[in-house]
N, CA, C and O of each residue as an XYZ file, in Angstrom:
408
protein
N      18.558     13.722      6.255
C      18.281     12.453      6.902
C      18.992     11.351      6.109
O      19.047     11.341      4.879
N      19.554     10.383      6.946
C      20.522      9.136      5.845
C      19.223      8.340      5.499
O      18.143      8.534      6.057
N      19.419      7.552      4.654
C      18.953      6.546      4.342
C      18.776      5.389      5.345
O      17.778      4.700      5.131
N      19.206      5.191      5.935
C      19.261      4.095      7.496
C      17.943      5.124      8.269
O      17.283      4.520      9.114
N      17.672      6.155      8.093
C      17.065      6.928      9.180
C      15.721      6.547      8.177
O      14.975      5.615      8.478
N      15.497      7.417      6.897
C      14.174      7.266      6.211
C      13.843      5.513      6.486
O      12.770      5.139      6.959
N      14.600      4.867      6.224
C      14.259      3.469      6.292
C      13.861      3.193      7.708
O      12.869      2.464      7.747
N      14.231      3.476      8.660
C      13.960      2.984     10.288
C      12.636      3.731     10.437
O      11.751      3.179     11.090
N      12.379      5.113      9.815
C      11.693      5.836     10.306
C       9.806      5.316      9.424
O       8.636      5.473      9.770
N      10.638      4.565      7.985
C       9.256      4.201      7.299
C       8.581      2.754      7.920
O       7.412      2.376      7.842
N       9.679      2.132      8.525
C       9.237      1.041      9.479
C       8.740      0.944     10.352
O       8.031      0.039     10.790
N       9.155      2.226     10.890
C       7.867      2.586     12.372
C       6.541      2.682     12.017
O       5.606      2.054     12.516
N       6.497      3.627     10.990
C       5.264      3.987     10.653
C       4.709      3.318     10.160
O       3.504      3.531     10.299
N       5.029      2.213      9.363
C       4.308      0.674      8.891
C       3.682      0.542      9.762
O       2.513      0.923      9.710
N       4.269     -0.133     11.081
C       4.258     -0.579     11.904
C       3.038      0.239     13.315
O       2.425     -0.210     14.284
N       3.158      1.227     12.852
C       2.159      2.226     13.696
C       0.958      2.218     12.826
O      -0.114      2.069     13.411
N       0.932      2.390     11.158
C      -0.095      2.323     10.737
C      -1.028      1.187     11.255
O      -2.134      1.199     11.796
N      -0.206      0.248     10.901
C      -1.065     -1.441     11.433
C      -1.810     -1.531     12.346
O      -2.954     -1.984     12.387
N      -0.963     -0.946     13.385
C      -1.609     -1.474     14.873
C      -2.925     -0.326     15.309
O      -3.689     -0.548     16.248
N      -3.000      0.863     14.465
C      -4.307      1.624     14.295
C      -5.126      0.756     13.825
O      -6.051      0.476     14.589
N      -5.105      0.132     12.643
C      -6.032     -0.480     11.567
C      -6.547     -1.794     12.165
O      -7.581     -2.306     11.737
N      -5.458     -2.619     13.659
C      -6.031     -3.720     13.972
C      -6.548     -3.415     15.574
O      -6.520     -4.220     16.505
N      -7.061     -1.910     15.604
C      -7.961     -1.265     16.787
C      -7.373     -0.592     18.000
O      -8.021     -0.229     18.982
N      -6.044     -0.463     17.820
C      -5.198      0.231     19.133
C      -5.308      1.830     18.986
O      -5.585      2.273     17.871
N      -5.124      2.626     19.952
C      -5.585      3.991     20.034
C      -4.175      4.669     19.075
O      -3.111      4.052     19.031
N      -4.325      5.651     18.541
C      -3.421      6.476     18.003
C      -2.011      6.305     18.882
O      -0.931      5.842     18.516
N      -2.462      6.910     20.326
C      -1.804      7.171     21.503
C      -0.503      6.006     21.629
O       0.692      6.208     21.412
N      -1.135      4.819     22.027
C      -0.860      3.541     22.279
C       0.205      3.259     21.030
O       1.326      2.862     21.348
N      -0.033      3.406     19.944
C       0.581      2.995     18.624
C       1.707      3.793     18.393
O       2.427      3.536     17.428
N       1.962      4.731     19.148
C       3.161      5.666     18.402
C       4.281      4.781     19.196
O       5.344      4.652     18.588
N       4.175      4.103     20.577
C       5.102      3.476     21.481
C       5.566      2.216     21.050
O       4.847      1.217     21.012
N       7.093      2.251     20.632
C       8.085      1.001     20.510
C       8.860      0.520     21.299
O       9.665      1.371     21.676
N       9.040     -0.602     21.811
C       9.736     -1.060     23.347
C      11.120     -1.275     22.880
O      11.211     -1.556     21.685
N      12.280     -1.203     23.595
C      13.169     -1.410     23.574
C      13.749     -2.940     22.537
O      14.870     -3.005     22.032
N      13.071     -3.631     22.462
C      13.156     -4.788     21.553
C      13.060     -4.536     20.302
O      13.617     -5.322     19.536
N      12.566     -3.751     19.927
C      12.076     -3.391     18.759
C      12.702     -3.998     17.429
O      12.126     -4.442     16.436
N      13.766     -3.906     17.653
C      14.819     -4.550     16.349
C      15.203     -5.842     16.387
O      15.828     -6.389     15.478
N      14.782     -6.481     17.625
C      14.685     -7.766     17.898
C      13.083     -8.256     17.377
O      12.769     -9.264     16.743
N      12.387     -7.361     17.795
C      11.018     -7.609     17.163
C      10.323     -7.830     15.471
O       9.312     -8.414     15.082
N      11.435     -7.038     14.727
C      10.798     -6.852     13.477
C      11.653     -7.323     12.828
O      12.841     -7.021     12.940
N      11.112     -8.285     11.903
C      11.593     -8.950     11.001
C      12.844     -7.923      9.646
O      13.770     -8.432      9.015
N      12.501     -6.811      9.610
C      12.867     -5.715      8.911
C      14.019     -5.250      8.866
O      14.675     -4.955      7.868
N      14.449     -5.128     10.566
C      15.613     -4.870     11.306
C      16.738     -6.378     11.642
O      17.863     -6.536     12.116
N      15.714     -7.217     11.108
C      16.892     -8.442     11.392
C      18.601     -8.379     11.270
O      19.510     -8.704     12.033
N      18.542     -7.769      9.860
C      20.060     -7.364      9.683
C      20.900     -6.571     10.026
O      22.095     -6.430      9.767
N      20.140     -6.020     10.675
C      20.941     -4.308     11.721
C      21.390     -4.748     12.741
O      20.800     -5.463     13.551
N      22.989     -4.172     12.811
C      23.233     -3.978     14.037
C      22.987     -3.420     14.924
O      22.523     -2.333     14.578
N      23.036     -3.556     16.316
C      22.309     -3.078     17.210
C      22.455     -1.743     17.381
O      21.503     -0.962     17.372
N      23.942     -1.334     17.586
C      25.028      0.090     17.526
C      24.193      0.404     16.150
O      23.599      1.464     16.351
N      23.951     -0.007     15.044
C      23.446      0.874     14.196
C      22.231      1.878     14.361
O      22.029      3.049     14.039
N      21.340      0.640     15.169
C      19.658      0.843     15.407
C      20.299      2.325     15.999
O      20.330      3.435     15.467
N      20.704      1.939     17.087
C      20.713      2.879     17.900
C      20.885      4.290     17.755
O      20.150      5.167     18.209
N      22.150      4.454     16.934
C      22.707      5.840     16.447
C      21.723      6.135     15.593
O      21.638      7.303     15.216
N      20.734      5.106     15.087
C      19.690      5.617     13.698
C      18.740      6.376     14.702
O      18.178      7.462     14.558
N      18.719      5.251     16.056
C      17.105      6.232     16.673
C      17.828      7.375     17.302
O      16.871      8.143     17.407
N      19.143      8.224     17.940
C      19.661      9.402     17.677
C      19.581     10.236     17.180
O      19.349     11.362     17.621
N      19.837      9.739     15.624
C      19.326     10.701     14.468
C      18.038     11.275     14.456
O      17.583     12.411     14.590
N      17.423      9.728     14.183
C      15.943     10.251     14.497
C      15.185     11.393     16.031
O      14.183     12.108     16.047
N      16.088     11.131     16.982
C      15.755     12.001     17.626
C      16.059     13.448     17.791
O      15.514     14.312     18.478
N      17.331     13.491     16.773
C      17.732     15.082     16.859
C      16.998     15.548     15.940
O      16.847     16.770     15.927
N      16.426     14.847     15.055
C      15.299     15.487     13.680
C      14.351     15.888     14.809
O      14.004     17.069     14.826
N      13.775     14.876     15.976
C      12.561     15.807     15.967
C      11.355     14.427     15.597
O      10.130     14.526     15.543
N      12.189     13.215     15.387
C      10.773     12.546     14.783
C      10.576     11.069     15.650
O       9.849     10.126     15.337
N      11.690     11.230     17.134
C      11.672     10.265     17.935
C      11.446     11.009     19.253
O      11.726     12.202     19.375
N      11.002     10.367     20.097
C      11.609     10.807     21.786
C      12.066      9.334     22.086
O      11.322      8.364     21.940
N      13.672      9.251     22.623
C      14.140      8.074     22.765
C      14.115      8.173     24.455
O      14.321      9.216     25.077
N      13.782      6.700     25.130
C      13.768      6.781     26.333
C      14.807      6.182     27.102
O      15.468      5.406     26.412
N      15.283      6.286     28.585
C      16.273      6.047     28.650
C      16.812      4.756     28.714
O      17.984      4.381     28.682
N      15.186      3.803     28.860
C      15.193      2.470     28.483
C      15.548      2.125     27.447
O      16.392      1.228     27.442
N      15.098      2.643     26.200
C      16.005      2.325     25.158
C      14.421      2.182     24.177
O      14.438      1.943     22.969
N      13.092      2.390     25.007
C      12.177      2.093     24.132
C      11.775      3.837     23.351
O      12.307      4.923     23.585
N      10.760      3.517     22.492
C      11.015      5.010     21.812
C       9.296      5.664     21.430
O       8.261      5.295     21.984
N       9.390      6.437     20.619
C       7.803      7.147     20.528
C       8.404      7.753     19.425
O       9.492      8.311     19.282
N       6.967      7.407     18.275
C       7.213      7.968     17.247
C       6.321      9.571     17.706
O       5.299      9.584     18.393
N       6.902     10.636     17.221
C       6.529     12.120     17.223
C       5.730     12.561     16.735
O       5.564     11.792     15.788
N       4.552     13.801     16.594
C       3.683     14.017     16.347
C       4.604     15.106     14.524
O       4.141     15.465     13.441
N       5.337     15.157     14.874
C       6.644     15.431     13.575
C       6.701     14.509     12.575
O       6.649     14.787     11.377
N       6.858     12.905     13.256
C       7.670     11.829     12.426
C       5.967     12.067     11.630
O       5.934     12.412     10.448
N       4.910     11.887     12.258
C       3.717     11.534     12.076
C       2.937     12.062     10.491
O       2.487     11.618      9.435
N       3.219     13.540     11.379
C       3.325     14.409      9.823
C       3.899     14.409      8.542
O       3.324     14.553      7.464
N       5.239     14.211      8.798
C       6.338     14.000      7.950
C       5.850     12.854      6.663
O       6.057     12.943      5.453
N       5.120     11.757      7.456
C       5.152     10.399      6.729
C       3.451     10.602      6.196
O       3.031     10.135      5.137
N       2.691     11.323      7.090
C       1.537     11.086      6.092
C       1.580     12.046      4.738
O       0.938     11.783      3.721
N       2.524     13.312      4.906
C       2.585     13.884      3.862
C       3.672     13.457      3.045
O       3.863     14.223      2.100
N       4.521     12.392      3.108
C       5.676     12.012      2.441
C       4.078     10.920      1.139
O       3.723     11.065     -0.031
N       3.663     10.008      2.232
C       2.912      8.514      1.346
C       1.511      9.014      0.995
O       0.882      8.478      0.083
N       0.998     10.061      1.722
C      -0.077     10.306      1.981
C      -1.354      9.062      1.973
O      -2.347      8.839      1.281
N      -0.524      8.266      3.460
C      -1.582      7.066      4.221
C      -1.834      6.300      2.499
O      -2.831      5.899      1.899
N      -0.816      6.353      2.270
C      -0.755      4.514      1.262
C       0.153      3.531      1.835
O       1.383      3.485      1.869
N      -0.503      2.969      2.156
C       0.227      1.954      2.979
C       1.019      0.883      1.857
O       1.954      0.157      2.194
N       0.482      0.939      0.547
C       1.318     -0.013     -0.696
C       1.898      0.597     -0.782
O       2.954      0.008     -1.011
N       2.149      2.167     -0.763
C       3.550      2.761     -1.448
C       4.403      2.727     -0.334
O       5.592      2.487     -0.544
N       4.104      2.877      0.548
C       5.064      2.618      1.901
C       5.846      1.092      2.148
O       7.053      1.000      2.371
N       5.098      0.161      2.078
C       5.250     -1.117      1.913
C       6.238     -1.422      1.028
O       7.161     -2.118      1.451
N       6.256     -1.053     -0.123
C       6.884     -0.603     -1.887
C       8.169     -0.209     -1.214
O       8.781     -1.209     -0.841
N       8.549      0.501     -1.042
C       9.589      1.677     -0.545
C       9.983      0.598      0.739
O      11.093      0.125      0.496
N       9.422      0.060      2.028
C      10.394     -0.430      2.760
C      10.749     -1.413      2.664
O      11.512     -1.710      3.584
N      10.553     -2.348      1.799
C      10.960     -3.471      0.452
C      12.150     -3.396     -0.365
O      12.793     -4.389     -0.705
N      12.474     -2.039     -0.716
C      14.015     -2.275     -0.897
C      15.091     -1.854      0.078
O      16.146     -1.373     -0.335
N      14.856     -2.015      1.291
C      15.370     -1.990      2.391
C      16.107     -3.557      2.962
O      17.195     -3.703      3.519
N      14.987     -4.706      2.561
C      15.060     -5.542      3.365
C      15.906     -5.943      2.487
O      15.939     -5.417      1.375
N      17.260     -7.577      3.061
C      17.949     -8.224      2.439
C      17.098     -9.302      2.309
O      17.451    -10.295      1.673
């Protein structure tokens, strides 16, 4: 996985953690709309062609389903992947997508 991918992929999951913790269903939370990189402050500096080929990647891993809208779903894969990468620390995750941002 590149580094553009772990980084896109620890931003989702920020981002999915949250919206559990401020009462949205599991279900509901894995779904990112096509804006997404317009949405998050995180992605400000990405190009768009980048996002894109990143959520690719991410989907040939196995840890996206990209739609043909362009919005996406984090995977019951990505899901796994990240609670056993941080194991649900949201500071070490936070930590880690911090030297991402410019």
């Amino acid at each position: 996985m590149t580094k553009d991918a772990e980084a896109l992929l620890c931003i989702c999951y920020h981002d999915y953690l949250e919206r559990v913790k401020s009462g949205q269903s599991k279900t509901e939370s894995r779904y990112f709309s096509e804006d997404y990189i317009h949405e998050t402050d995180s992605l400000s500096s990405w190009h768009e062609d980048d996002f894109h080929s990143t959520c690719s990647e991410l989907q040939y891993l196995h840890y996206f389903k990209v739609w043909v809208t362009g919005s996406f779903e984090l995977t019951s894969d990505a899901i796994e992947y990240m609670e056993n990468r941080f194991k649900n620390n949201v500071k070490e995750l936070a930590q880690f997508i911090s030297q991402f941002i410019p």
